[in-house]
C-alpha positions in Angstrom: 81.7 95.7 103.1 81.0 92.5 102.0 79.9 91.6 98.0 77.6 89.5 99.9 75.6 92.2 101.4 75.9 94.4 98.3 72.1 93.0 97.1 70.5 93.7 100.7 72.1 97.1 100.1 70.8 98.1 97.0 67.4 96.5 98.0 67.3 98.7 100.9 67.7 101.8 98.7 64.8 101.0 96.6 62.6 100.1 99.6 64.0 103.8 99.9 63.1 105.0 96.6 59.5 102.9 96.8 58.3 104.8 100.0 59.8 108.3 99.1 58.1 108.1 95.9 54.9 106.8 97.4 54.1 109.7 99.3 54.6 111.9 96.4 52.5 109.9 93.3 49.6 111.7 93.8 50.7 115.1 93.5 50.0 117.0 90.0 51.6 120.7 90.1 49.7 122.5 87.7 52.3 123.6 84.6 53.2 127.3 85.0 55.7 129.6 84.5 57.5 129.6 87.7 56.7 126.1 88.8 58.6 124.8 91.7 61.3 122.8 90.2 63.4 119.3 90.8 67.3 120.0 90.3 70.2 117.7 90.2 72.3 118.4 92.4 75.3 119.3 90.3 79.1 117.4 90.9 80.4 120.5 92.5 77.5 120.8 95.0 77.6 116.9 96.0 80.9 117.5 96.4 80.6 120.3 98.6 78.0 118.9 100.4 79.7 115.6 101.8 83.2 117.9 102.1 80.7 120.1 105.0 79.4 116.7 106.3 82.1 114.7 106.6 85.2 116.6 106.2 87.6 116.6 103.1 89.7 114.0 103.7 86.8 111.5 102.7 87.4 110.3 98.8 84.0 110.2 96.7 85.8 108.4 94.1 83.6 107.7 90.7 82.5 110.3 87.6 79.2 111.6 87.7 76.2 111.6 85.3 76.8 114.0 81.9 75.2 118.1 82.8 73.1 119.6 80.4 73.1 123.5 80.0 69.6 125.4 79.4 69.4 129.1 79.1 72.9 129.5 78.8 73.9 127.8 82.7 73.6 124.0 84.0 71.9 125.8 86.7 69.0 125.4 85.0 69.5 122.3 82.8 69.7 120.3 86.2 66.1 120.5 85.7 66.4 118.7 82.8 68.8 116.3 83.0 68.3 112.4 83.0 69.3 109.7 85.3 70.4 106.6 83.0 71.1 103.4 84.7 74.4 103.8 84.5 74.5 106.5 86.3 72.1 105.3 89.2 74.9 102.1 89.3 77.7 105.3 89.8 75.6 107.3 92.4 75.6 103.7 94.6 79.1 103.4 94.0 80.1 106.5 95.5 77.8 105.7 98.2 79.2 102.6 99.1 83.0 104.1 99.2 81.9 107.3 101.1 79.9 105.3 103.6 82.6 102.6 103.8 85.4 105.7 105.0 83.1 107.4 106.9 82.3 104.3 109.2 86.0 103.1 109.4 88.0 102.9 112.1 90.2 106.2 110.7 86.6 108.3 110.7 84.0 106.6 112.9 85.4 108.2 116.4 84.8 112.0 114.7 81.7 111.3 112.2 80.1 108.6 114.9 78.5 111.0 117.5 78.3 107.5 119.9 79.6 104.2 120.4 77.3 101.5 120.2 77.2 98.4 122.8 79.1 95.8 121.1 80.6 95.9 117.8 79.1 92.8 116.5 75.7 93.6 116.7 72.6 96.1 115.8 72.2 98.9 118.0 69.1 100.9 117.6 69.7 103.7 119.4 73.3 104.3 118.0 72.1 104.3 114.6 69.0 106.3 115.3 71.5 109.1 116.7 73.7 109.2 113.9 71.4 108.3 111.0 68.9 111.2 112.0 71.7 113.6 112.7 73.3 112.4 109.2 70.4 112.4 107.1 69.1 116.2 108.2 72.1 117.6 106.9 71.9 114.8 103.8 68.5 115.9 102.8 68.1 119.5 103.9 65.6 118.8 106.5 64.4 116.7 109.0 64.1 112.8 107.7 60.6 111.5 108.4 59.9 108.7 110.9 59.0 106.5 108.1 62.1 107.2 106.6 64.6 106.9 109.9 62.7 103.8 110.7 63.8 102.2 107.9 67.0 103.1 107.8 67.4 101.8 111.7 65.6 98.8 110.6 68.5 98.3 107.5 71.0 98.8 109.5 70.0 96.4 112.0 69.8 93.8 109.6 73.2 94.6 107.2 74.6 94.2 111.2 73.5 91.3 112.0 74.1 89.5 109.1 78.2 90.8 108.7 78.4 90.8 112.3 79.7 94.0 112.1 77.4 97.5 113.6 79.5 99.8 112.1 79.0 97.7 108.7 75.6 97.7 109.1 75.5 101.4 109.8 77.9 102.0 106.5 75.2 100.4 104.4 72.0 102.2 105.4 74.3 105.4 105.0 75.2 104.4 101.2 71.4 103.9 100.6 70.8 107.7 102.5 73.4 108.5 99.7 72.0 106.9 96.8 68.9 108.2 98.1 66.8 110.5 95.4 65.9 112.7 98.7 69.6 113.6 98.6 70.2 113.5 95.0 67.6 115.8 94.1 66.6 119.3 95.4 62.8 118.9 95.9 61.1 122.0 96.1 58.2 121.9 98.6 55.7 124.3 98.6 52.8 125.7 101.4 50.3 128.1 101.5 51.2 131.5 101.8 49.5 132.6 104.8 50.7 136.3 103.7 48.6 136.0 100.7 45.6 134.3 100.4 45.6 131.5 97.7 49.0 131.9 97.1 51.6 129.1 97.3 55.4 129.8 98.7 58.4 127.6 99.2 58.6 125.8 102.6 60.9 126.6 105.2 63.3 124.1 105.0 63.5 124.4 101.0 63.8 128.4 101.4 67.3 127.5 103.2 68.3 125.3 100.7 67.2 127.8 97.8 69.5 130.5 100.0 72.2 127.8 100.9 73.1 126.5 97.1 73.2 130.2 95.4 75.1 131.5 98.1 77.8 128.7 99.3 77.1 126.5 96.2 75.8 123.9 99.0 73.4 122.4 101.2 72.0 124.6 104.3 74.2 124.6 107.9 73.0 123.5 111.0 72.7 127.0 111.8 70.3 127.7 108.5 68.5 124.7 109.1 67.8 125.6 112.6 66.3 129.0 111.0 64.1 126.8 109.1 62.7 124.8 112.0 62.0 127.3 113.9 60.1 129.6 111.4 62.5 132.3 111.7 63.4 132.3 108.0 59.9 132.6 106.9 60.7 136.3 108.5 61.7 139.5 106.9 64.3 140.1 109.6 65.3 136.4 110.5 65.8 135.7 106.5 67.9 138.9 106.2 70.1 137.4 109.1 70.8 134.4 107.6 71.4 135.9 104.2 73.7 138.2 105.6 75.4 135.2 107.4 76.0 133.0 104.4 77.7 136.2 102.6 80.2 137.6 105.3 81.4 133.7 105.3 84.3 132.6 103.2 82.1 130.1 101.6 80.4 132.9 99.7 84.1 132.8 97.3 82.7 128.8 96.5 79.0 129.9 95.3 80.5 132.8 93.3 83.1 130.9 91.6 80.5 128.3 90.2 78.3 130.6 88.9 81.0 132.3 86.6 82.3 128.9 86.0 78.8 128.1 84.7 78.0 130.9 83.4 81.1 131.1 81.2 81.3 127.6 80.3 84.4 126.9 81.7 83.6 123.4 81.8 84.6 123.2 78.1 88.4 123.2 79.2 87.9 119.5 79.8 87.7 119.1 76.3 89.8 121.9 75.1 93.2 121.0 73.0 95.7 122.5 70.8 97.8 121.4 68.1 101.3 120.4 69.8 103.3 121.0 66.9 101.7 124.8 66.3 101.2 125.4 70.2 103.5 123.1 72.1 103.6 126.0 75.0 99.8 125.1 75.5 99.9 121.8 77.9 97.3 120.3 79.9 98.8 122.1 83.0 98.7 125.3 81.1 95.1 124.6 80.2 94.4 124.4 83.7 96.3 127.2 84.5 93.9 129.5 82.6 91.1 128.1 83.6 91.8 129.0 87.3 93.2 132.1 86.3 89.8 133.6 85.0 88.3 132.5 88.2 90.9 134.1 90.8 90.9 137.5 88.8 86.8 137.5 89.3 87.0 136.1 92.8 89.1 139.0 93.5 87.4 142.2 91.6 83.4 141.2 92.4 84.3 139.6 96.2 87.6 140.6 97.6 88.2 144.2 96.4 83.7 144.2 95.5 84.5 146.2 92.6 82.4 147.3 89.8 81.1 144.3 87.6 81.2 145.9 84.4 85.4 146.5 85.0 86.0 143.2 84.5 86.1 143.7 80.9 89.0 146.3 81.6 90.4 145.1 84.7 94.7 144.4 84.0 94.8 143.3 87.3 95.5 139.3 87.1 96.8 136.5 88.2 99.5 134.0 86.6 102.0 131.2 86.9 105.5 130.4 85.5 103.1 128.1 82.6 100.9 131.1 82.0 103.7 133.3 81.9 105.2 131.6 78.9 101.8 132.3 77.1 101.8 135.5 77.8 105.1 136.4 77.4 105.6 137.3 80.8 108.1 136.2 83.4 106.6 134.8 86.4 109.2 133.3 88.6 108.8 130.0 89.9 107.8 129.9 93.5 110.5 128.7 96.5 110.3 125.0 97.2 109.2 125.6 100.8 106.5 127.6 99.0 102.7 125.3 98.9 100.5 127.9 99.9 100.8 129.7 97.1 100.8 127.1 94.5 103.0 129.0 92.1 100.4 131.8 91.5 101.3 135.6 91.4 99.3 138.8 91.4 100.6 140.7 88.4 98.7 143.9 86.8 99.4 144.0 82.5 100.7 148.2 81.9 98.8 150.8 80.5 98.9 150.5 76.5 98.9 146.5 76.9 95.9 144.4 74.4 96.2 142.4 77.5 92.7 144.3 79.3 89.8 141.8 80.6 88.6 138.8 80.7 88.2 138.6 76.9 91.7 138.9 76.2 92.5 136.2 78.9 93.9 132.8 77.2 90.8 130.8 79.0 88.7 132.7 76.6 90.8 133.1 73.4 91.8 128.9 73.5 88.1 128.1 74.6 86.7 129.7 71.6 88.8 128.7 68.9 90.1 125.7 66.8 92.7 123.4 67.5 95.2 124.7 64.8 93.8 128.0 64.0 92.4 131.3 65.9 88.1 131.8 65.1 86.8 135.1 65.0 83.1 133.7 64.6 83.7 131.1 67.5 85.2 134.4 69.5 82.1 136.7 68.7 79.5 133.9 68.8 81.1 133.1 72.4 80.7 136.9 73.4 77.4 137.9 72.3 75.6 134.7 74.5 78.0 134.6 77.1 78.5 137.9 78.2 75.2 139.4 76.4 72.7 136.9 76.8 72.0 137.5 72.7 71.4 133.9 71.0 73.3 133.8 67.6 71.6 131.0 64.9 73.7 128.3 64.3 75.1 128.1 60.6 72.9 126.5 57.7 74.1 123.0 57.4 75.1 123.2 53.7 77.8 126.3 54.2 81.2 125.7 52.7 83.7 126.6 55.2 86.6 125.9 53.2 87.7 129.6 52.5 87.4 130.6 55.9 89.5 127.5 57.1 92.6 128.2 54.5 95.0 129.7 56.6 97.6 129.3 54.5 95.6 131.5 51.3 97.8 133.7 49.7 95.1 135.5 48.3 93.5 136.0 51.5 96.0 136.1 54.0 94.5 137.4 57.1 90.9 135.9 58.9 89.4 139.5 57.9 89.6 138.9 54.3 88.7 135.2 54.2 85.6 135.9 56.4 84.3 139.3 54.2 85.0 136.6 51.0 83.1 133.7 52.7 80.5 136.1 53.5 79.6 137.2 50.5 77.3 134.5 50.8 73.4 135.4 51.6 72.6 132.8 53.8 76.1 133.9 55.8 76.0 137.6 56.1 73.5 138.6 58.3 75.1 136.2 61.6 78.8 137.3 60.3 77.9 140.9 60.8 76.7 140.6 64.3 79.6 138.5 65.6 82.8 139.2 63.2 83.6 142.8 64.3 83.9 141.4 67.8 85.6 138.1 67.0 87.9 140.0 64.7 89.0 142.8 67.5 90.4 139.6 69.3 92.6 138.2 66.3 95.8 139.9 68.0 95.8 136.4 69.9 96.3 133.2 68.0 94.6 129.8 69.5 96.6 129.4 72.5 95.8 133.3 73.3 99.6 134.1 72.2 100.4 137.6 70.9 100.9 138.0 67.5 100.6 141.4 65.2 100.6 139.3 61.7 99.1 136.5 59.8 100.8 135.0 56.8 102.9 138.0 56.8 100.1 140.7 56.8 99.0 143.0 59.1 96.1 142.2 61.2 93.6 144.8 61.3 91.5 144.5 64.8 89.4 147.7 64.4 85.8 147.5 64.5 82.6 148.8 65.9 79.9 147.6 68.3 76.8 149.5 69.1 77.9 152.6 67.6 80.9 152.7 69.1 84.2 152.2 67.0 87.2 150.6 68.6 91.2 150.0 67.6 91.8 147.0 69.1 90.9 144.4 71.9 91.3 146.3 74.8 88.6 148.6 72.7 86.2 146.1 72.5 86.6 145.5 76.3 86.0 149.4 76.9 82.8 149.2 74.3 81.2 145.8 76.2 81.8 147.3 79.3 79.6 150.1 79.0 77.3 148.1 76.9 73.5 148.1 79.0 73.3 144.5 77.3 76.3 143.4 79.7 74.8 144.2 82.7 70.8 142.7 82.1 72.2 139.9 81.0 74.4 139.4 84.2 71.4 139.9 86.1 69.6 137.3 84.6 71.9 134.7 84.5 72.3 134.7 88.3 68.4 135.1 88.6 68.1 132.1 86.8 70.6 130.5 88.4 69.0 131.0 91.6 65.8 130.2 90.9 67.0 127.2 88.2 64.9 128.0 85.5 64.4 130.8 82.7 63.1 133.7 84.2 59.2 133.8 83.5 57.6 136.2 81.3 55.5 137.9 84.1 59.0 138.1 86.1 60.1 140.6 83.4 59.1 143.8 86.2 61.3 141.7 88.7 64.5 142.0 86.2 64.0 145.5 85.9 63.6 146.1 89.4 67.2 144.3 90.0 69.0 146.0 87.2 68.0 149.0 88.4 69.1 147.9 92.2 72.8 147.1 90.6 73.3 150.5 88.7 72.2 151.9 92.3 74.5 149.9 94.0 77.4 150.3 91.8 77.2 147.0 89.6 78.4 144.8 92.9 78.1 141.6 93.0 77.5 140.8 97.0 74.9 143.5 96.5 73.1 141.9 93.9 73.4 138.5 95.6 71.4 139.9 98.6 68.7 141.8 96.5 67.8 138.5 94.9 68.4 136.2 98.1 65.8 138.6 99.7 63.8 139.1 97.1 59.9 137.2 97.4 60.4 136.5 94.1 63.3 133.7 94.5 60.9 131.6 96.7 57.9 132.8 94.7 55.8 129.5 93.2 53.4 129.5 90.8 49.3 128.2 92.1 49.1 124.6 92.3 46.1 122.6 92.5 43.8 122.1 95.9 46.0 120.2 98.1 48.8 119.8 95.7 51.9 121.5 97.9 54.2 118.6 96.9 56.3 118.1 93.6 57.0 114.8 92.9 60.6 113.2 92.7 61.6 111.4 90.0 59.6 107.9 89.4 62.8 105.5 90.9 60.8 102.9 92.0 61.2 100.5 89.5 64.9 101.3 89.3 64.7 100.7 85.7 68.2 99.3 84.2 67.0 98.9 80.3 65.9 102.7 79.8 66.8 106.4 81.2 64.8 107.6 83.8 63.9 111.2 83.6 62.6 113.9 86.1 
């Protein structure tokens, strides 16, 4: 597209921005516990998104704004997050290259559901066709006259000007892009007509509530049609389409980013080692371990649907020649007619290994420890929110760490001793003894997760004890945290709160307890769990908003404000 028609562009999408927000300004949701909410949508899901749209061989290109995690997930900081003008100037960037490839000559005969009259010139109808079909799938539900109207009406003009329909077209599809309407999950609420005075989700955001924690994704055609035609707003019509979305293979897509969120393995962007103490641990490694952690769960909770709680146990893995050297295992490098399987190899640890669970995995040993050194208070900290949902204070500011961070003391040669000296201190022992018995069962793998049964030339003592239970070692502390009652609440409400995208509320507490009790009775599944909540009337559950107030307001775009962040 030409820089000339950049400005008409970008003046288009906040004509955009103007009128979506204009219908909204007036609406005043009264603040509640369980408020219907305004999420980003996250990089994975706008990824996905356009991928089921348009296909993945179209390039999005760009980096995307900074997430902030709340309540332990992104999830439920999307709610939170701000739009800077940088970032607005990144979301039209994408935009602009998606549109561009998905109007060229490569893509237009499979994304273009016509052909319009000439190719140097507007035509209405053409654009109507594919702009409406485009934009339902873009933002979730049907676009508004208003709003197709004036996309027709941009492309017209971009087309005239550059001579050029499909250019034309490309540009009103960027500002569709760009658009806050696709940017944002808007939750839109109606009266119940179940229960009087009572608000509920609308049909069309009920798919999209379903679609996201399900496929990690915006709502089929299928879904949507559900929607339109009131079917989801059914007991049996929703139970369809839930049980739709989780016989499909998309399901393995919305499972892997909730345990990507919920155990922060985002943090491997910025995860390094020191190459002279770990030069085994390279960026392909990293990645390596990362992707690890997420195959062995995709393959206990979905394909086998095992027990939840066994994944703290589980020795059944997966691994690559890089991982291998880590863990001291030989994983044979794959044929060179081999690309399906990418070099990866089921392998099962033996009886008697350390090597049991996710917490002995090197994606959670390297994550949460130094660069140079191992950190049993990094490790326990990291276990008890993570896995137990229990908040740990941070550290007073005016702690000496220098004890603990001697490695080389010969008068405290192991982590054990330098952390019972260092917390001697009053303002350090009450935190130490909730997380160092954990962190410490873990010191059998150094900061790269390698093996080791020493430290400066002393033993390393990895007993402990957590919740009355005394343990030997890690696979110990995976045995005592699986059978820990904290492990399983707290999985339950991380993905409550992931599908609803906030905290749960305080008067939700009976609905917790109702789902806990649902996964005991169901074995701790997963896909079980996922279908009690996707059910459930409390996921689409709103809190009472005021006479006439059924909207919630997007984010205030309008100005498009480039000297200050604009927040939801």
């Amino acid at each position: 597209m030409r820089a000339s028609t950049y400005l008409s562009g970008l003046m288009c999408g906040a004509t955009l921005f103007t009128a979506i927000i204009a219908g909204a300004a007036e609406v005043k949701p009264v603040p509640a516990d369980g408020d219907p909410a305004i999420r980003r949508l996250s990089p994975a899901q706008y990824e996905q998104t356009l991928t089921d749209i348009f296909g993945r061989d179209i390039k999005l290109g760009g980096r995307f704004e900074t997430e902030v995690r709340d309540n332990g997930l992104f999830a439920v900081g999307a709610s939170r997050v701000s739009v800077t003008s940088t970032g607005l100037q990144r979301y039209d960037a994408m935009a602009r290259n998606i549109a561009e490839q998905v109007v060229d000559k490569k893509h237009r005969t499979t994304l273009v559901p016509c052909t319009p009259a000439s190719l140097k010139a507007p035509d209405d109808a053409c654009a109507r066709q594919f702009l409406s079909k485009t934009g339902r799938l873009l933002y979730r539900r049907p676009m508004t006259e208003q709003e197709l109207k004036i996309q027709v009406s941009a492309a017209a003009r971009s087309a005239t000007t550059l001579d050029s329909f499909y250019d034309g077209l490309g540009l009103s599809l960027a500002a569709t892009l760009a658009s806050p309407q696709f940017l944002f999950r808007r939750e839109v609420v109606e009266p119940d007509p179940k229960h009087r005075g009572q608000y509920r989700l609308d049909a069309y955001s009920k798919a999209s509530q379903i679609s996201f924690m399900l496929w990690n994704s915006a709502p089929d055609k299928e879904l949507l049609a559900a929607a339109e035609s009131g079917d989801i707003h059914t007991e049996a019509g929703l139970a369809r389409q839930v049980d739709r979305l989780l016989a499909s293979p998309r399901l393995e897509a919305g499972i892997r980013a909730f345990f990507d969120d919920m155990l922060h393995l985002d943090e491997f962007d910025t995860v390094s080692k020191d190459a002279a103490i770990y030069p085994k641990f390279t960026t392909d490694v990293a990645r390596d371990a990362r992707e690890q952690t997420m195959r062995t769960i995709v393959d206990h909770v979905l394909t086998r649907n095992g027990d939840y709680r066994d994944l703290f146990t589980t020795r059944r893995t997966f691994l690559t020649p890089g991982l291998g050297s880590i863990y001291r295992v030989a994983v044979a490098p794959p044929p060179e007619n081999d690309s399906a399987s990418m070099g990866w190899q089921a392998y099962e640890f033996p009886e008697g290994d350390l090597r049991a669970g996710l917490l002995t995995q090197v994606s959670f040993i390297s994550m949460h420890s130094h660069p140079g050194r191992s950190s049993p208070t990094l490790r326990g900290k990291a276990l008890r929110e993570i896995f137990l949902c229990q908040k740990v204070p941070d550290p007073p500011g005016a702690v000496n760490f220098t004890l603990v961070q001697d490695t080389g003391n010969q008068t405290y040669k192991t982590a054990r001793e330098r952390l019972k000296a260092h917390a001697t201190e009053p303002m350090c022992s009450g935190c130490h003894k909730l997380i160092d018995p954990m962190g410490l069962a873990l010191e059998s793998f150094d900061s790269a997760g390698g093996f080791r049964t020493t430290e400066n030339g002393a033993t390393i003592d990895t007993s402990g004890e957590f919740e009355g239970k005394k343990f030997a070692d890690a696979a110990g502390l995976g045995k005592a945290v699986q059978a820990s009652p904290a492990t399983t609440s707290c999985l339950v409400n991380r993905l409550y709160s992931f599908a609803v995208g906030r905290a749960p509320a305080k008067d939700e507490t009976p609905v917790l307890k109702n789902l806990e009790e649902d996964f005991t009775a169901d074995g701790y599944k997963i896909p079980s769990l996922l279908r009690r909540i996707a059910t459930s009337e409390a996921l689409f559950r709103v809190a009472p908003v005021q006479t006439g107030a059924i909207d919630v307001p997007l984010p205030k775009f309008a100005q498009i404000n480039t000297s200050r962040e604009v927040k939801p």
